[in-house]
PDB file of N, CA, C and O in Angstrom, chain B, residues numbered from 101:
ATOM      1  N   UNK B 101      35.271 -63.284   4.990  1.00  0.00           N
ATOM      2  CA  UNK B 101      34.174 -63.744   5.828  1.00  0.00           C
ATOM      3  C   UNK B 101      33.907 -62.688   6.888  1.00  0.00           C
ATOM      4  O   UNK B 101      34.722 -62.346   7.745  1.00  0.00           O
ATOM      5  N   UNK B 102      32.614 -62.185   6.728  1.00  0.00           N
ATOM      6  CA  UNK B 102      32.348 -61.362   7.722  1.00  0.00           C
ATOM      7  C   UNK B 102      32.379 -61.873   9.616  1.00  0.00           C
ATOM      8  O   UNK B 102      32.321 -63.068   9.908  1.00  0.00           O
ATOM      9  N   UNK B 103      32.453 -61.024  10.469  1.00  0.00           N
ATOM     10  CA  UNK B 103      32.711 -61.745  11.278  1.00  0.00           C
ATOM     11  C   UNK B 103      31.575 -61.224  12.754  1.00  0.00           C
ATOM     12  O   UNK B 103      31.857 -61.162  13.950  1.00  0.00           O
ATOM     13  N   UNK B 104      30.283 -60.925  12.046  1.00  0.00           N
ATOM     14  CA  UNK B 104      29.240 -61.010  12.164  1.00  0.00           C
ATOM     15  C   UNK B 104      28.334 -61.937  11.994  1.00  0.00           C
ATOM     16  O   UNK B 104      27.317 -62.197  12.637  1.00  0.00           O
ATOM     17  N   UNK B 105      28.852 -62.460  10.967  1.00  0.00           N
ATOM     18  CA  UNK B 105      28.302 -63.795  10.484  1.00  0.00           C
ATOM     19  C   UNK B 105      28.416 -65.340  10.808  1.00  0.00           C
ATOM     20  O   UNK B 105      29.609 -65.636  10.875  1.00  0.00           O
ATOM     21  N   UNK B 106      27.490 -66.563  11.061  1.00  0.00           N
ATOM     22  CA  UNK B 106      28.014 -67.463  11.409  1.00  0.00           C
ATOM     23  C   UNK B 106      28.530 -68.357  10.489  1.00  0.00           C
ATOM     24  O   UNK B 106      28.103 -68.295   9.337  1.00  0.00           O
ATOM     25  N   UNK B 107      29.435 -69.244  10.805  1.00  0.00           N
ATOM     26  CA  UNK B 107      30.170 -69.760   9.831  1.00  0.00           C
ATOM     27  C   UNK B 107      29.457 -71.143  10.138  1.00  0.00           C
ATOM     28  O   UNK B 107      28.920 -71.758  11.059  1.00  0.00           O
ATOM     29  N   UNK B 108      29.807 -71.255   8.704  1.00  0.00           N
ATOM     30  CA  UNK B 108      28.547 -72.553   8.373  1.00  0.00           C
ATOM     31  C   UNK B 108      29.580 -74.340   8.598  1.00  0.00           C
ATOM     32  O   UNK B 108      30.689 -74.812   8.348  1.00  0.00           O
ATOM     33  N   UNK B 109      28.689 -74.608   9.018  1.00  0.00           N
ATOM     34  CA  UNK B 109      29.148 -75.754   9.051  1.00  0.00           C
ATOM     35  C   UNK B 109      29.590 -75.789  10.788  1.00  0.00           C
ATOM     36  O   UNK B 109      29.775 -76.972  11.073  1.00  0.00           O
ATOM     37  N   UNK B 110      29.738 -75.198  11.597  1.00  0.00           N
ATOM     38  CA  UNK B 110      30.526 -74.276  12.823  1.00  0.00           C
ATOM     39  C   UNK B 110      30.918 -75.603  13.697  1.00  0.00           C
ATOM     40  O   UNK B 110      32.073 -75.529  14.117  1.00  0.00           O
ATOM     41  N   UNK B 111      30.315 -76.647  14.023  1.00  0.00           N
ATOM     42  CA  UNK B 111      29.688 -77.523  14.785  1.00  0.00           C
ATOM     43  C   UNK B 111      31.077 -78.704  14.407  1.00  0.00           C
ATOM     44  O   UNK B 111      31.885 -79.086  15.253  1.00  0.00           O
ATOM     45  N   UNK B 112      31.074 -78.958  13.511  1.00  0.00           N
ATOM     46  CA  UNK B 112      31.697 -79.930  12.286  1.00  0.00           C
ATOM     47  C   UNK B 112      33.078 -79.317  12.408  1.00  0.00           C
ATOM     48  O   UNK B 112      33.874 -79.821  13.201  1.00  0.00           O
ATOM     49  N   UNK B 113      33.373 -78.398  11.770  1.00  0.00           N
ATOM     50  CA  UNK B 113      34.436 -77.259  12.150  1.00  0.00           C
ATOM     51  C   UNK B 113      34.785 -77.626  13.550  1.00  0.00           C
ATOM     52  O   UNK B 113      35.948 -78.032  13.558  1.00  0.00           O
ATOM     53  N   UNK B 114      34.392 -77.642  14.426  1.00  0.00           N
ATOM     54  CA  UNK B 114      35.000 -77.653  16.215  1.00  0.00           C
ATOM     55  C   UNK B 114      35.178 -79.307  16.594  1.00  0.00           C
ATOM     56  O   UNK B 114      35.980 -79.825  17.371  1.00  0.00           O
ATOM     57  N   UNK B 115      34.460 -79.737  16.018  1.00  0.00           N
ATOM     58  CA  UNK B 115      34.621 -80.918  16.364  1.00  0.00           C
ATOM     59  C   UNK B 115      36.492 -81.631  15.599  1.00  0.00           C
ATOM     60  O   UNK B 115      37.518 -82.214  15.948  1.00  0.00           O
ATOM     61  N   UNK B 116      35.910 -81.094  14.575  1.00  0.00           N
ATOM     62  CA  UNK B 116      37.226 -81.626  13.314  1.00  0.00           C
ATOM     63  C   UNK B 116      38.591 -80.629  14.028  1.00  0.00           C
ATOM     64  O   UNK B 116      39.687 -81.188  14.070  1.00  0.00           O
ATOM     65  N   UNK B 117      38.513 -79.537  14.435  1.00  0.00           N
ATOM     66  CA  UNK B 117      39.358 -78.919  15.312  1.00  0.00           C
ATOM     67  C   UNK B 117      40.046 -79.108  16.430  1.00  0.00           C
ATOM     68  O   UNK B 117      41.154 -78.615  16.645  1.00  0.00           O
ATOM     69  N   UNK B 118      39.300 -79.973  17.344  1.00  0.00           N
ATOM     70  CA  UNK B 118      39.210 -80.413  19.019  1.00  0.00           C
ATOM     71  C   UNK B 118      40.378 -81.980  18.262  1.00  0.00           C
ATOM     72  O   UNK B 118      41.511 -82.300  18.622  1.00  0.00           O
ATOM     73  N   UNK B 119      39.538 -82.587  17.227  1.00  0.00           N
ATOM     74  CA  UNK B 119      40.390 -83.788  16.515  1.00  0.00           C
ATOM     75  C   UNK B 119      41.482 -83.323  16.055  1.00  0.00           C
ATOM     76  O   UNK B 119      42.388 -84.134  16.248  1.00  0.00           O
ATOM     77  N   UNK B 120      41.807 -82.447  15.563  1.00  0.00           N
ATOM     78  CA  UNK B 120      43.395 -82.154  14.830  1.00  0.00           C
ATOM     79  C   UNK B 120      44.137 -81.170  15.774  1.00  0.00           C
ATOM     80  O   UNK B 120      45.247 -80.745  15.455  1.00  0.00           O
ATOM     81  N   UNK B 121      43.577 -80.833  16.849  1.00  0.00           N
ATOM     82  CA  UNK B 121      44.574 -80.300  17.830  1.00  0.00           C
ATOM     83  C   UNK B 121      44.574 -81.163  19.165  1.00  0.00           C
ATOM     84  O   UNK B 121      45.546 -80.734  19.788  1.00  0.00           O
ATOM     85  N   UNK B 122      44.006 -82.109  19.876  1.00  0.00           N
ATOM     86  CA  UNK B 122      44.701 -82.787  20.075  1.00  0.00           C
ATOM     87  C   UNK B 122      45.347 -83.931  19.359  1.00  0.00           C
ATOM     88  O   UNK B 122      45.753 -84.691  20.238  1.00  0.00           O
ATOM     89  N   UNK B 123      45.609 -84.372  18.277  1.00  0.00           N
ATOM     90  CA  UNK B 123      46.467 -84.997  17.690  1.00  0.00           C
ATOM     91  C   UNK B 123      47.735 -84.256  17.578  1.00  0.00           C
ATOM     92  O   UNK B 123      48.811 -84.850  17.652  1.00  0.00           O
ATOM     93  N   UNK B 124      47.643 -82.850  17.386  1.00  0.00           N
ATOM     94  CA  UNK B 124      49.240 -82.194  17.285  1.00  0.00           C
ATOM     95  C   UNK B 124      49.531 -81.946  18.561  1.00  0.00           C
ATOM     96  O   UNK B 124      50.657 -81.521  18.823  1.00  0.00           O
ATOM     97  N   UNK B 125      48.424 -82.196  19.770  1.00  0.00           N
ATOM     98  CA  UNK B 125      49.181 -82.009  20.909  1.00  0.00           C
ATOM     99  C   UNK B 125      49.861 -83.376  21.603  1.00  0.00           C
ATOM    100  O   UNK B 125      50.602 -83.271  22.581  1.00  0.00           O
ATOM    101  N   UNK B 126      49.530 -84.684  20.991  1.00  0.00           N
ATOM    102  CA  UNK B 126      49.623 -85.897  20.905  1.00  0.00           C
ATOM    103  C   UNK B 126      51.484 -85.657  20.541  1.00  0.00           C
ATOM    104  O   UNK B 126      52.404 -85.914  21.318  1.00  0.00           O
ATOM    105  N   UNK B 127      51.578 -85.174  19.327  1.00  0.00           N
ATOM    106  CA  UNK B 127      52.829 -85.262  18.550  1.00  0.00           C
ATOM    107  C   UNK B 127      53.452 -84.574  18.918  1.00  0.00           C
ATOM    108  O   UNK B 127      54.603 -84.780  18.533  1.00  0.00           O
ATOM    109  N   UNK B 128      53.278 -83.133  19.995  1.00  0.00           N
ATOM    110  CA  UNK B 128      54.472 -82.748  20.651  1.00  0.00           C
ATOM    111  C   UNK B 128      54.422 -83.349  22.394  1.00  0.00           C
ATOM    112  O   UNK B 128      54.882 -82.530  23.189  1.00  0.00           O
ATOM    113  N   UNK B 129      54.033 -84.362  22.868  1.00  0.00           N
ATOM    114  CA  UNK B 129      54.160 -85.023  23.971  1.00  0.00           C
ATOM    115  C   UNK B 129      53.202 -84.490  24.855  1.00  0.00           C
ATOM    116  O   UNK B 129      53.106 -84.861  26.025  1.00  0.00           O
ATOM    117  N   UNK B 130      52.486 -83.626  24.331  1.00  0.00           N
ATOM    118  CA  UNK B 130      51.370 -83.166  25.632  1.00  0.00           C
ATOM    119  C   UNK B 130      50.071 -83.909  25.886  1.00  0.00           C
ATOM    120  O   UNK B 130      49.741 -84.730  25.029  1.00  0.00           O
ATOM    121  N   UNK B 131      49.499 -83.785  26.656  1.00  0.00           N
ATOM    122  CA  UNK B 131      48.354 -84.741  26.956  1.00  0.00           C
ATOM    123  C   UNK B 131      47.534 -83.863  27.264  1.00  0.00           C
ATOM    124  O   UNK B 131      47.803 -83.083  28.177  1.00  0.00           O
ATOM    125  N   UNK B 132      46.076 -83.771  26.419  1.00  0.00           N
ATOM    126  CA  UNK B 132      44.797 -82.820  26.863  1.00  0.00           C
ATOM    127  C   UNK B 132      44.193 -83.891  27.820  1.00  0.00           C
ATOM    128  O   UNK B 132      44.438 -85.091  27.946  1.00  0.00           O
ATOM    129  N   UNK B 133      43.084 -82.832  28.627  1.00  0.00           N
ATOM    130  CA  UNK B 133      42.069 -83.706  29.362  1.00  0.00           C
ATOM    131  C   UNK B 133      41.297 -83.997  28.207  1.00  0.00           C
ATOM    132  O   UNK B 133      41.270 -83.289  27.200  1.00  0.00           O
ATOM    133  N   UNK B 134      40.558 -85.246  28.405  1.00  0.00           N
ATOM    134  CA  UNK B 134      39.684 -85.867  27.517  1.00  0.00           C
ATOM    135  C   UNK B 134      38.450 -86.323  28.195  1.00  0.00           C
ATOM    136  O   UNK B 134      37.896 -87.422  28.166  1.00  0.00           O
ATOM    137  N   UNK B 135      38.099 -85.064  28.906  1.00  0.00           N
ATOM    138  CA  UNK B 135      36.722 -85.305  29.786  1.00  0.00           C
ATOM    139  C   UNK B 135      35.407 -84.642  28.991  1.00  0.00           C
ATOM    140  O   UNK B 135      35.165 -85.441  28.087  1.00  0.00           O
ATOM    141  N   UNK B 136      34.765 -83.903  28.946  1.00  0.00           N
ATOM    142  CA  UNK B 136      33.399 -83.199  28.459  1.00  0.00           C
ATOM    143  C   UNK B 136      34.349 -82.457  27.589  1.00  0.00           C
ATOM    144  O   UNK B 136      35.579 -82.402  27.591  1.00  0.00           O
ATOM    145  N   UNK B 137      33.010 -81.638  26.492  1.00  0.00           N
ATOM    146  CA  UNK B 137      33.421 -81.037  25.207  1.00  0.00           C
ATOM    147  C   UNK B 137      33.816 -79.791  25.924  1.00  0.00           C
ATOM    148  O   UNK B 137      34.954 -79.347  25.773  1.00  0.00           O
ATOM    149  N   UNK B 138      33.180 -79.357  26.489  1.00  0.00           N
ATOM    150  CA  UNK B 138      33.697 -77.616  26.659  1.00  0.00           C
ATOM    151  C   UNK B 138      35.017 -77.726  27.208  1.00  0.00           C
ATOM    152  O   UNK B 138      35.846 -76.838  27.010  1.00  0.00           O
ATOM    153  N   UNK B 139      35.346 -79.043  28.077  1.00  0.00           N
ATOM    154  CA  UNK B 139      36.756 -78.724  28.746  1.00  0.00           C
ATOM    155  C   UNK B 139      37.750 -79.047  27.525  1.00  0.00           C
ATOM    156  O   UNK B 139      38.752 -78.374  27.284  1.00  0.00           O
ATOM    157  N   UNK B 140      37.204 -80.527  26.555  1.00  0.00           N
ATOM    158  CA  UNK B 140      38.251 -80.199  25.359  1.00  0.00           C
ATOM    159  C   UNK B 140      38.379 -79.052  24.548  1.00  0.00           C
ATOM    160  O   UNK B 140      39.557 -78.705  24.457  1.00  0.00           O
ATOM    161  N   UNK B 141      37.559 -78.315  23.904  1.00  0.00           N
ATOM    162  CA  UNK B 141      37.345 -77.237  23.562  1.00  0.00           C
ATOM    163  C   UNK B 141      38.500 -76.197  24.171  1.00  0.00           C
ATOM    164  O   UNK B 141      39.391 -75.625  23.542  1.00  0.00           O
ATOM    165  N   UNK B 142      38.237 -76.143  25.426  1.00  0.00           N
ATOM    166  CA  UNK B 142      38.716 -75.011  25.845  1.00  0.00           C
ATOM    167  C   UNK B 142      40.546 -75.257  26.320  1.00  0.00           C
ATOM    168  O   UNK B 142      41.351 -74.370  26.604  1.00  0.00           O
ATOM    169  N   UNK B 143      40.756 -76.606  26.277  1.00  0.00           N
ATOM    170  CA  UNK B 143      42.164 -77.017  26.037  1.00  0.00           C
ATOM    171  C   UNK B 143      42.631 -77.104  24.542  1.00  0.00           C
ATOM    172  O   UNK B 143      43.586 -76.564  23.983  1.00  0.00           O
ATOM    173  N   UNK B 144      41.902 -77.740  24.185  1.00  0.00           N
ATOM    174  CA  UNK B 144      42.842 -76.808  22.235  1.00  0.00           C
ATOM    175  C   UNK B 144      42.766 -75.881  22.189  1.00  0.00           C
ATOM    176  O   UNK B 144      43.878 -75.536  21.790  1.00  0.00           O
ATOM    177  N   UNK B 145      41.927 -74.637  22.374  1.00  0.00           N
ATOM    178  CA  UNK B 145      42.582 -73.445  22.333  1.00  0.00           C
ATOM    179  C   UNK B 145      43.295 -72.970  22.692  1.00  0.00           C
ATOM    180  O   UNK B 145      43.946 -72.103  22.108  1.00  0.00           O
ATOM    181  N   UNK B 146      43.491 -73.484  24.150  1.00  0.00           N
ATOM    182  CA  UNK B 146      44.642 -72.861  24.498  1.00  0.00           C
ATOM    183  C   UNK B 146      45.966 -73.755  24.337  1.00  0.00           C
ATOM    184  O   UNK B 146      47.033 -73.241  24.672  1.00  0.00           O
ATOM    185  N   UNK B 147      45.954 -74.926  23.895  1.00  0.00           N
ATOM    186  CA  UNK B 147      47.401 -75.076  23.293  1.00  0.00           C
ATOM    187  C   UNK B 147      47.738 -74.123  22.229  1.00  0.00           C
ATOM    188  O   UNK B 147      48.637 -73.286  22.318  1.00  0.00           O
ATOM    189  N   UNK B 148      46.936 -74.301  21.177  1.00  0.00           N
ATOM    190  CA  UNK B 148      46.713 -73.603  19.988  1.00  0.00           C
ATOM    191  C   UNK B 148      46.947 -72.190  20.027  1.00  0.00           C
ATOM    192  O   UNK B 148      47.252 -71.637  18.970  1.00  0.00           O
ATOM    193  N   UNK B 149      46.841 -71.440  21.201  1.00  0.00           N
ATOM    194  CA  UNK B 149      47.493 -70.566  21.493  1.00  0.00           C
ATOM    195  C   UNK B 149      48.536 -70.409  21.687  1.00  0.00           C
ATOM    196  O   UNK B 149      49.261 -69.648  21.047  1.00  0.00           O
ATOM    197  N   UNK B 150      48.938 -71.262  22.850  1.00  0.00           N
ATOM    198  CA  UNK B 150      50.488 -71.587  23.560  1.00  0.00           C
ATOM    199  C   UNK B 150      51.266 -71.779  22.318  1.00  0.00           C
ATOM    200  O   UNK B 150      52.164 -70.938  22.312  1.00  0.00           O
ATOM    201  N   UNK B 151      51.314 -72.641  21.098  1.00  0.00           N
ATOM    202  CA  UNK B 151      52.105 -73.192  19.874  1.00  0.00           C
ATOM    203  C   UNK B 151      51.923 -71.748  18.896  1.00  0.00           C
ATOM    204  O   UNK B 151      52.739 -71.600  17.987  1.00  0.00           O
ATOM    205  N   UNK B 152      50.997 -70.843  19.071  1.00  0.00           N
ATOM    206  CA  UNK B 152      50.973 -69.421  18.853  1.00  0.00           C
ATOM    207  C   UNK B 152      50.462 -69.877  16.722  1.00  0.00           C
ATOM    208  O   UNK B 152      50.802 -69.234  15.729  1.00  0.00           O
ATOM    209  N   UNK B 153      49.506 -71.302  16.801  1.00  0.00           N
ATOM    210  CA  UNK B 153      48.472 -71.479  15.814  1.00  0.00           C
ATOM    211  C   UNK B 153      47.296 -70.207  15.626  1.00  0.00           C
ATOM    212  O   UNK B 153      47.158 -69.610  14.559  1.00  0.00           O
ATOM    213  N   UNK B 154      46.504 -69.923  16.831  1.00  0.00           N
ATOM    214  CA  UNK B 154      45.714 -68.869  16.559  1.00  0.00           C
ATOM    215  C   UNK B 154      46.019 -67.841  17.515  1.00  0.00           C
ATOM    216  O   UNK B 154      46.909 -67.869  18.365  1.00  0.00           O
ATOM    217  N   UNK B 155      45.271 -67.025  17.309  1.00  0.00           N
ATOM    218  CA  UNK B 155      45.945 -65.631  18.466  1.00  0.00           C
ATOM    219  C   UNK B 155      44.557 -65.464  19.311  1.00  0.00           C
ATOM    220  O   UNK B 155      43.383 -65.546  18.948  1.00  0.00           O
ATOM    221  N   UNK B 156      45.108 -65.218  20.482  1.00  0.00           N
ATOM    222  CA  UNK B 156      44.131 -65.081  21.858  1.00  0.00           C
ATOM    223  C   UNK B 156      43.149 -64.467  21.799  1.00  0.00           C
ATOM    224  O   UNK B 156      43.140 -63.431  21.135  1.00  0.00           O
ATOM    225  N   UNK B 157      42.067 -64.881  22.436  1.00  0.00           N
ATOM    226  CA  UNK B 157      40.547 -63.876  22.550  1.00  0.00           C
ATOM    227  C   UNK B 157      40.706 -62.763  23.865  1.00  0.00           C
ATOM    228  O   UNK B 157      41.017 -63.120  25.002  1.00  0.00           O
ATOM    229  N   UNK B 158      40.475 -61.593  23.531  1.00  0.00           N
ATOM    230  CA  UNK B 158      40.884 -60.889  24.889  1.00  0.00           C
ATOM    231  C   UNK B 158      40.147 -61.447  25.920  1.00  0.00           C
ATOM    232  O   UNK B 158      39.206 -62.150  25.551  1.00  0.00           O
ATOM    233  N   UNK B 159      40.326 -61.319  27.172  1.00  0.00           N
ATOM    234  CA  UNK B 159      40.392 -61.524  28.429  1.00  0.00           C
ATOM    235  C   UNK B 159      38.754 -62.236  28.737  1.00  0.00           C
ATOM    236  O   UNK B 159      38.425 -63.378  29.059  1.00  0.00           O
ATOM    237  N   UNK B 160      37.847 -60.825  28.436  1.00  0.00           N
ATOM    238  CA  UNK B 160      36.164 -61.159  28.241  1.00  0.00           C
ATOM    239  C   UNK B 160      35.442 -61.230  27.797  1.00  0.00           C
ATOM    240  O   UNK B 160      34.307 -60.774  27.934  1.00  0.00           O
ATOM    241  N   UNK B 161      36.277 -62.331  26.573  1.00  0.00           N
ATOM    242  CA  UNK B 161      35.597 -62.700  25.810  1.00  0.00           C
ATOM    243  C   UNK B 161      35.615 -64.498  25.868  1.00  0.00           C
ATOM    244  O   UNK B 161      35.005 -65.315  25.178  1.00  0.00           O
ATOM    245  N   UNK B 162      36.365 -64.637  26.738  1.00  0.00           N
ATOM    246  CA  UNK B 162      36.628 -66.753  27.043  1.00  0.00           C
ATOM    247  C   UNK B 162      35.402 -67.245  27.324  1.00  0.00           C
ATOM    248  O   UNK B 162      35.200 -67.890  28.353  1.00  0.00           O
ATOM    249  N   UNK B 163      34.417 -66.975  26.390  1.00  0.00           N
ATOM    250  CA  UNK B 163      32.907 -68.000  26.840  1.00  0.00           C
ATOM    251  C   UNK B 163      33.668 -69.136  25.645  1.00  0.00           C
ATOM    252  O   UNK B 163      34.707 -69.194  24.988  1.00  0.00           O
ATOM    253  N   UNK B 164      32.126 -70.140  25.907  1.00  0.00           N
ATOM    254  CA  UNK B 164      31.975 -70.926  24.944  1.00  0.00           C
ATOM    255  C   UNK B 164      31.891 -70.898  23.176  1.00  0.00           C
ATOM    256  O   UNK B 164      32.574 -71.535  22.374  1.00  0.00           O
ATOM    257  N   UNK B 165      30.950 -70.055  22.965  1.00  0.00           N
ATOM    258  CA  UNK B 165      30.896 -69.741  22.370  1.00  0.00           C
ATOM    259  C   UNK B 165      32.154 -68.881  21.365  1.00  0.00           C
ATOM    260  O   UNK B 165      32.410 -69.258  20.222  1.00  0.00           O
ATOM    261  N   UNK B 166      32.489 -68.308  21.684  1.00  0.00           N
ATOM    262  CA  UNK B 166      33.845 -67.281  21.248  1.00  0.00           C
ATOM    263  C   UNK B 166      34.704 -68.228  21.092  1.00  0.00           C
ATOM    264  O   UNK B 166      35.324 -68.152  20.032  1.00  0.00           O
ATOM    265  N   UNK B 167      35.077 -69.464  22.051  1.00  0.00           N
ATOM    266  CA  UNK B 167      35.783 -70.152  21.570  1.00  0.00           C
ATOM    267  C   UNK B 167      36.023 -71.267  20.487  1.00  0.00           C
ATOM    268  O   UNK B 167      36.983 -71.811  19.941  1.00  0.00           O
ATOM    269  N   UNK B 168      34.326 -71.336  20.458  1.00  0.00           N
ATOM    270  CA  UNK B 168      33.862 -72.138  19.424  1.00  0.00           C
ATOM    271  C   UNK B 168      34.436 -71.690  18.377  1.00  0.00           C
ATOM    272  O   UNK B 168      35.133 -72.318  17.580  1.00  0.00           O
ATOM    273  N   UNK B 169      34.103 -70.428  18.366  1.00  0.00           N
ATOM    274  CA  UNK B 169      34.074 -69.467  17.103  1.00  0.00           C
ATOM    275  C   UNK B 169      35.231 -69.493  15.986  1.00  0.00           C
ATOM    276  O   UNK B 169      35.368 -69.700  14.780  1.00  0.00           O
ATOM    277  N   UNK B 170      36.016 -69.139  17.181  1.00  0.00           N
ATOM    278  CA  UNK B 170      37.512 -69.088  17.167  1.00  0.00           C
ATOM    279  C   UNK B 170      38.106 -70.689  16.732  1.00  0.00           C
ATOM    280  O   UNK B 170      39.251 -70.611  16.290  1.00  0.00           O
ATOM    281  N   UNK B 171      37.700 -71.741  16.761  1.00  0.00           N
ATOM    282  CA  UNK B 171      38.400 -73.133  16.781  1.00  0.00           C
ATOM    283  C   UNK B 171      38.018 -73.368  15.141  1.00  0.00           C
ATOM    284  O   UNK B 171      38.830 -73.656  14.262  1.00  0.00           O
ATOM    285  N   UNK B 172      36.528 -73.160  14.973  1.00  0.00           N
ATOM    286  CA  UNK B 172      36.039 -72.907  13.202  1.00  0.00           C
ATOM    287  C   UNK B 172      36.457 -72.362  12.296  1.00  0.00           C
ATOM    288  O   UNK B 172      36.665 -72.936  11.227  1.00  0.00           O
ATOM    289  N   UNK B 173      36.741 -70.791  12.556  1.00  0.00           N
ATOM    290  CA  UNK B 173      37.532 -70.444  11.505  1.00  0.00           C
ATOM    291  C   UNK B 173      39.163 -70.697  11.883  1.00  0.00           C
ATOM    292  O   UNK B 173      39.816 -70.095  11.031  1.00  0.00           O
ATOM    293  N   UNK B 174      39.942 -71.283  12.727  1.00  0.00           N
ATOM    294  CA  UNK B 174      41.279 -71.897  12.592  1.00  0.00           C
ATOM    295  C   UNK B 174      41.180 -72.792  11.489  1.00  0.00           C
ATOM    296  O   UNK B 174      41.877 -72.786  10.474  1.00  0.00           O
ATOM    297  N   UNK B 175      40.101 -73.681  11.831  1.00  0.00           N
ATOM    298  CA  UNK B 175      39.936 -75.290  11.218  1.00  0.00           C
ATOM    299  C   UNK B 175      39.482 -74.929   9.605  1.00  0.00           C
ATOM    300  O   UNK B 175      39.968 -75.391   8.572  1.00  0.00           O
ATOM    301  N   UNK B 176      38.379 -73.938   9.764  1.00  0.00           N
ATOM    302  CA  UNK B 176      38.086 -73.868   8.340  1.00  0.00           C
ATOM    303  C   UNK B 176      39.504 -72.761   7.430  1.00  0.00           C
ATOM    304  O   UNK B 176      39.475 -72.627   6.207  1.00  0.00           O
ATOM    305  N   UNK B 177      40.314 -72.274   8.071  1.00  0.00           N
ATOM    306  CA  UNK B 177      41.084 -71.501   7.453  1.00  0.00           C
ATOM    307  C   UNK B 177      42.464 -72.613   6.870  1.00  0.00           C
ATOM    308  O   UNK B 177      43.105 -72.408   5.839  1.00  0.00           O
ATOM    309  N   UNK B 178      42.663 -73.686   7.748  1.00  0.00           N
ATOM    310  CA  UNK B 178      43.422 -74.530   7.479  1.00  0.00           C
ATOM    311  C   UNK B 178      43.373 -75.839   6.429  1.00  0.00           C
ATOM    312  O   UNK B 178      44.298 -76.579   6.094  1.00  0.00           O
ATOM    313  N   UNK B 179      41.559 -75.865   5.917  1.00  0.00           N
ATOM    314  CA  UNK B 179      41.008 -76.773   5.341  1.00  0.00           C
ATOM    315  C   UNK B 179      41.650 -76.345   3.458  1.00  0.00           C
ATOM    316  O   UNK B 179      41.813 -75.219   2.988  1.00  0.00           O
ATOM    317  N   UNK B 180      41.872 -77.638   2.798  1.00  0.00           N
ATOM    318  CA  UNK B 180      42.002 -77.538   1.864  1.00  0.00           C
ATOM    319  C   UNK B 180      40.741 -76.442   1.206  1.00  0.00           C
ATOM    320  O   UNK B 180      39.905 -76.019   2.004  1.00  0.00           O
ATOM    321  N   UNK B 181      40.653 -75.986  -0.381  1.00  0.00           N
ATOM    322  CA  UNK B 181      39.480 -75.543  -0.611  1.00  0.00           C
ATOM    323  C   UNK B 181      38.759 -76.471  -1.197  1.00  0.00           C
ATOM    324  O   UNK B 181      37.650 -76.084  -1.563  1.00  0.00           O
ATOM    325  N   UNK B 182      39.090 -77.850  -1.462  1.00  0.00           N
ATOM    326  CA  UNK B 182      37.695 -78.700  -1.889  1.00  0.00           C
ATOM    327  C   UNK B 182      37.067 -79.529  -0.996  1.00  0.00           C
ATOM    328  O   UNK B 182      36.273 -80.449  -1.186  1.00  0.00           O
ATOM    329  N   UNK B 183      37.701 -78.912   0.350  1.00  0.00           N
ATOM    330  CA  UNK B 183      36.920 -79.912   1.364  1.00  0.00           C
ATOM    331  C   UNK B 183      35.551 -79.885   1.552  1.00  0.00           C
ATOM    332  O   UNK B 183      34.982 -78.796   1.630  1.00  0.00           O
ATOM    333  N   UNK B 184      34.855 -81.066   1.646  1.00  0.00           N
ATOM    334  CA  UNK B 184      33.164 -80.796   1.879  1.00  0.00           C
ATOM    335  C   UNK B 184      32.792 -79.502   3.259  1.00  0.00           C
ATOM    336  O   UNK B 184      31.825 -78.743   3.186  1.00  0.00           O
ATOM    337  N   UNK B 185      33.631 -79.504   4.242  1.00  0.00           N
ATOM    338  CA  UNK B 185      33.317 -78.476   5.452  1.00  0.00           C
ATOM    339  C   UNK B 185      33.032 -76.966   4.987  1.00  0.00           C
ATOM    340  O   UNK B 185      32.251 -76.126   5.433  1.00  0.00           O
ATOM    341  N   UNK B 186      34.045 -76.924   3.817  1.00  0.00           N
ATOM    342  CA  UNK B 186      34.851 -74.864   3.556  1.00  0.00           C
ATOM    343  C   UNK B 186      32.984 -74.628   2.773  1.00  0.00           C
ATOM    344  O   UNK B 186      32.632 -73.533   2.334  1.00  0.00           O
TER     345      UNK B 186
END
């Protein structure tokens, strides 16, 4: 997957992402905020970092977006291949 390119489905992907990382942050005793999307967003990544699942965006690159980016292809890299999302 080029990484120029947007990944389809991207939206679906983050959402299904934000859902399966806080559930594994559920199962190791941590508690995300569960206020607006960008603040969940931007707390699964960085567990997901911290548990060392995906690897860090340099420094200036922590928009929204980038993190989006970044939560999609985790989620879509982790997806079976007959899932309707891949």
């Amino acid at each position: 997957m080029s990484k120029t390119h947007k990944v389809q489905n991207e939206d679906k992907l983050v959402k299904k992402a934000v859902e399966i990382g806080f559930q594994l942050a559920q199962m190791q005793g941590i508690k995300l905020p569960a206020s607006s999307q960008p603040v969940k967003i931007k707390a699964v990544y960085l567990f997901l970092v911290e548990v060392n699942q995906i690897t860090p965006l340099p420094e200036g690159k922590l928009d929204g977006a980038n993190l989006k980016k970044r939560l999609a292809l985790w989620m879509h890299s982790a997806l079976p291949d007959d899932d309707p999302l891949k």
